[in-house]
C-alpha positions, 0 to 999 in steps of 0.5 A, spaced: 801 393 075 798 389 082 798 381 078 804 379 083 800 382 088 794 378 085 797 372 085 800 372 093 793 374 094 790 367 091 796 364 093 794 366 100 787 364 100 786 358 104 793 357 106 795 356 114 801 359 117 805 354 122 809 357 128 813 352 132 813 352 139 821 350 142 823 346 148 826 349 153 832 345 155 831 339 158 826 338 152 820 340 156 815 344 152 809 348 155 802 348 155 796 352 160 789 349 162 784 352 157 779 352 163 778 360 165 778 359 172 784 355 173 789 356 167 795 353 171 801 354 167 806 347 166 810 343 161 810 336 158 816 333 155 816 333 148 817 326 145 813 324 151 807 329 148 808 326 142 808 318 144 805 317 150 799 323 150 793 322 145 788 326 142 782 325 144 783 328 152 789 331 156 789 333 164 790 339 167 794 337 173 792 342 178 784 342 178 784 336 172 780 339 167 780 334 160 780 337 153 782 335 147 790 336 145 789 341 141 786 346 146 792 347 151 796 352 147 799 357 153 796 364 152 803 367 150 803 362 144 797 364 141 798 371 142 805 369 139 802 365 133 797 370 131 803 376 131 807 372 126 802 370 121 799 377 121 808 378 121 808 373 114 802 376 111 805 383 112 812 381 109 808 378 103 804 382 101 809 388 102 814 384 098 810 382 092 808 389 092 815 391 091 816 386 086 811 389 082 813 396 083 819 393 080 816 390 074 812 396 072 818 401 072 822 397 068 816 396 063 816 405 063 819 407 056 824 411 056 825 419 053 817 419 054 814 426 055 810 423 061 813 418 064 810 414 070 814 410 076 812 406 083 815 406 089 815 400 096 819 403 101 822 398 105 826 392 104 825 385 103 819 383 108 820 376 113 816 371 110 817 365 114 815 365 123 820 365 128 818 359 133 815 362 140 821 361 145 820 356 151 819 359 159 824 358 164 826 351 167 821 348 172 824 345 178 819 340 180 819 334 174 815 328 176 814 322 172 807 318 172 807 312 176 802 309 171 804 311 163 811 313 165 809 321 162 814 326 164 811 332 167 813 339 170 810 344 174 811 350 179 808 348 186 804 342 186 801 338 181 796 332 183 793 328 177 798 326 170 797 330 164 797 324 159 792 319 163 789 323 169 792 319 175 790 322 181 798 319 185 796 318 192 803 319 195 804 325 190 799 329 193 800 327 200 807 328 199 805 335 197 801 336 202 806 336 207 811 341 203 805 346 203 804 345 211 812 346 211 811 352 206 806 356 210 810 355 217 816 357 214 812 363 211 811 365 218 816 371 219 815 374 212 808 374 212 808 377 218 814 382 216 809 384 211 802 384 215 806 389 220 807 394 215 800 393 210 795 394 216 798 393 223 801 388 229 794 387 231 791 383 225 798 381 223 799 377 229 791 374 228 793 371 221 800 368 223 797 364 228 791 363 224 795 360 220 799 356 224 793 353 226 790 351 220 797 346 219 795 341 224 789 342 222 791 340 215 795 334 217 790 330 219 787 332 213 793 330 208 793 324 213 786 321 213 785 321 205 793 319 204 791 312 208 783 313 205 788 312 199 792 306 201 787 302 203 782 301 198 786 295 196 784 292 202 777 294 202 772 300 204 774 303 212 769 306 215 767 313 216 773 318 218 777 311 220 783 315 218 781 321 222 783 317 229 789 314 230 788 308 235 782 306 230 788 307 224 793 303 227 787 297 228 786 297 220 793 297 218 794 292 223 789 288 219 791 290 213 798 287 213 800 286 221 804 292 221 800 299 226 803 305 227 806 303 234 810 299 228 813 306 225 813 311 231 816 310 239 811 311 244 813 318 245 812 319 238 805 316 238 803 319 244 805 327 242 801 326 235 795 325 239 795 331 243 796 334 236 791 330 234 786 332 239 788 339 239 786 339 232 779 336 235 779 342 240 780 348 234 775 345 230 770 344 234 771 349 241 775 354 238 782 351 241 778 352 248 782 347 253 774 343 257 775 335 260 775 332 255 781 334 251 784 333 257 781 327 259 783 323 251 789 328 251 793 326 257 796 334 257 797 337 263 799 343 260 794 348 261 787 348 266 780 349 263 778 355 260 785 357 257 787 357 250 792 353 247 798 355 244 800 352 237 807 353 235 812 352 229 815 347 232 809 343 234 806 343 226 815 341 224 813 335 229 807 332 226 809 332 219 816 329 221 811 323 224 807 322 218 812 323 214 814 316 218 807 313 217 807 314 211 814 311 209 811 305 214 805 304 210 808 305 203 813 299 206 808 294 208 803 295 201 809 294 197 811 288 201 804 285 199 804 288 192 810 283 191 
């Protein structure tokens, strides 16, 4: 009554079950970072997967984990993985069920006093996968500068998938896009703040977060040029974070300094910022004589409290946007 069953069974044991994974579009399939605190979401194009990346380590482009390639299988691939295999083993199961079912009634004599049938409801089951779908398009595609691969992520991404490059100018570049992203948020986070838990602590947060983006330049801007510099040696400590000393190191380097890229003005104006980035991190942006001393910032008088506005933050990206593009220049000049 059950052989086919039995012989499915047999058939069964030790066989693997294979689910495709399909590419979206633009030929990109997706993968996760198996790391449980990270578990960044990304896609890699697939003849890239193939030809370029190796088995014995894959990166995770935000936080750079490494693990083997068999490991970065995204979370609604598995679950998809695991219900098409119990779906394929249902299907044959059920449908050698049915195929014995049907050999035992046609084996039944007929016109017996007793007579004995069996029934599988259902049709025919599936026996093969469908393959798990592609997630939408990813805008930001990059390509490594190193081993060429092409990668697509969501927000940021600061390391290759396929070789663990940390691209310099990628992630500065990315760093200026979040400060732009954090002074354009302003209203909307305000808006929500206002309605969630009041003016008071909505206007706090807002302006905390327009003072964390000076902050955040120069950041952005001191381990940019740390970056760019280690061709021509090891600077010393915190150089970057001052400009005149900046300026002396690239003069150095390639006889170009910052004077090179920005107007006077320009420079001037970045160095207020960058001294009241001094003053909110070490005076809780408490205007003393010494900011107006190194400063030149007539603006206010001691014991007030400076004011950082969208405009002032738009202002420093724009200029170190400038430098960066300068300090590219130059380094591709001695490349070559």
């Amino acid at each position: 009554m059950f052989e086919d069953l039995i012989k499915e069974m047999n058939r069964m044991n030790g066989h693997s079950v294979s689910v495709e994974i399909e590419s979206d579009d633009k030929g990109y399939i997706d993968k996760q970072c198996p790391n449980e605190g990270c578990e960044f979401i990304f896609k890699v194009n697939k003849d890239d997967w193939a030809n370029i990346f190796k088995d014995e380590a894959v990166w995770c482009p935000l936080c750079r984990h490494e693990a083997t390639s068999d490991k970065w299988f995204t979370i609604a691939q598995v679950e998809h993985a695991k219900s098409e295999a119990l779906a394929v083993i249902k299907g044959k199961i059920h449908n050698s069920l049915r195929t014995g079912a049907q050999k035992f009634n046609r084996r039944q004599p007929k016109n017996s006093f007793i007579s004995m049938s069996m029934k599988v409801t259902g049709g025919t089951k599936r026996t093969y996968t469908i393959p798990a779908k592609a997630a939408e398009l990813m805008q930001l595609e990059i390509q490594c500068e190193e081993c060429e691969s092409r990668f697509a992520v969501i927000g940021s991404a600061y390391f290759c998938p396929a070789c663990g490059h940390n691209s310099v100018t990628r992630t500065f570049h990315d760093s200026l896009r979040k400060i732009r992203a954090k002074k354009d948020s302003l209203d909307v986070v305000r808006s929500a703040l206002i309605e969630s838990v009041g003016k008071d602590e909505a206007e706090l947060t807002c302006r905390s977060l327009i003072e964390t983006c000076i902050g955040d330049g120069v950041v952005a801007f001191q381990k940019y040029c740390e970056g760019m510099y280690q061709r021509f040696g090891t600077p010393p400590f915190n150089a970057f974070q001052r400009l005149d000393q900046t300026s002396e190191l690239w003069k150095k380097a390639f006889q170009e300094g910052l004077d090179s890229w920005l107007s006077e003005d320009e420079l001037r104006l970045l160095g207020v910022l960058y001294q009241k980035r001094h003053l909110l991190a070490h005076n809780e942006g408490i205007i003393d004589k010494k900011y107006t001393q190194k400063s030149g910032d007539q603006s206010y008088k001691e014991g007030q409290r400076l004011i950082i506005s969208p405009k002032d933050v738009e202002y420093m990206v724009s200029c170190l946007e400038k430098l960066a593009h300068g300090i590219e220049t130059g380094c591709g000049r001695i490349q070559n």
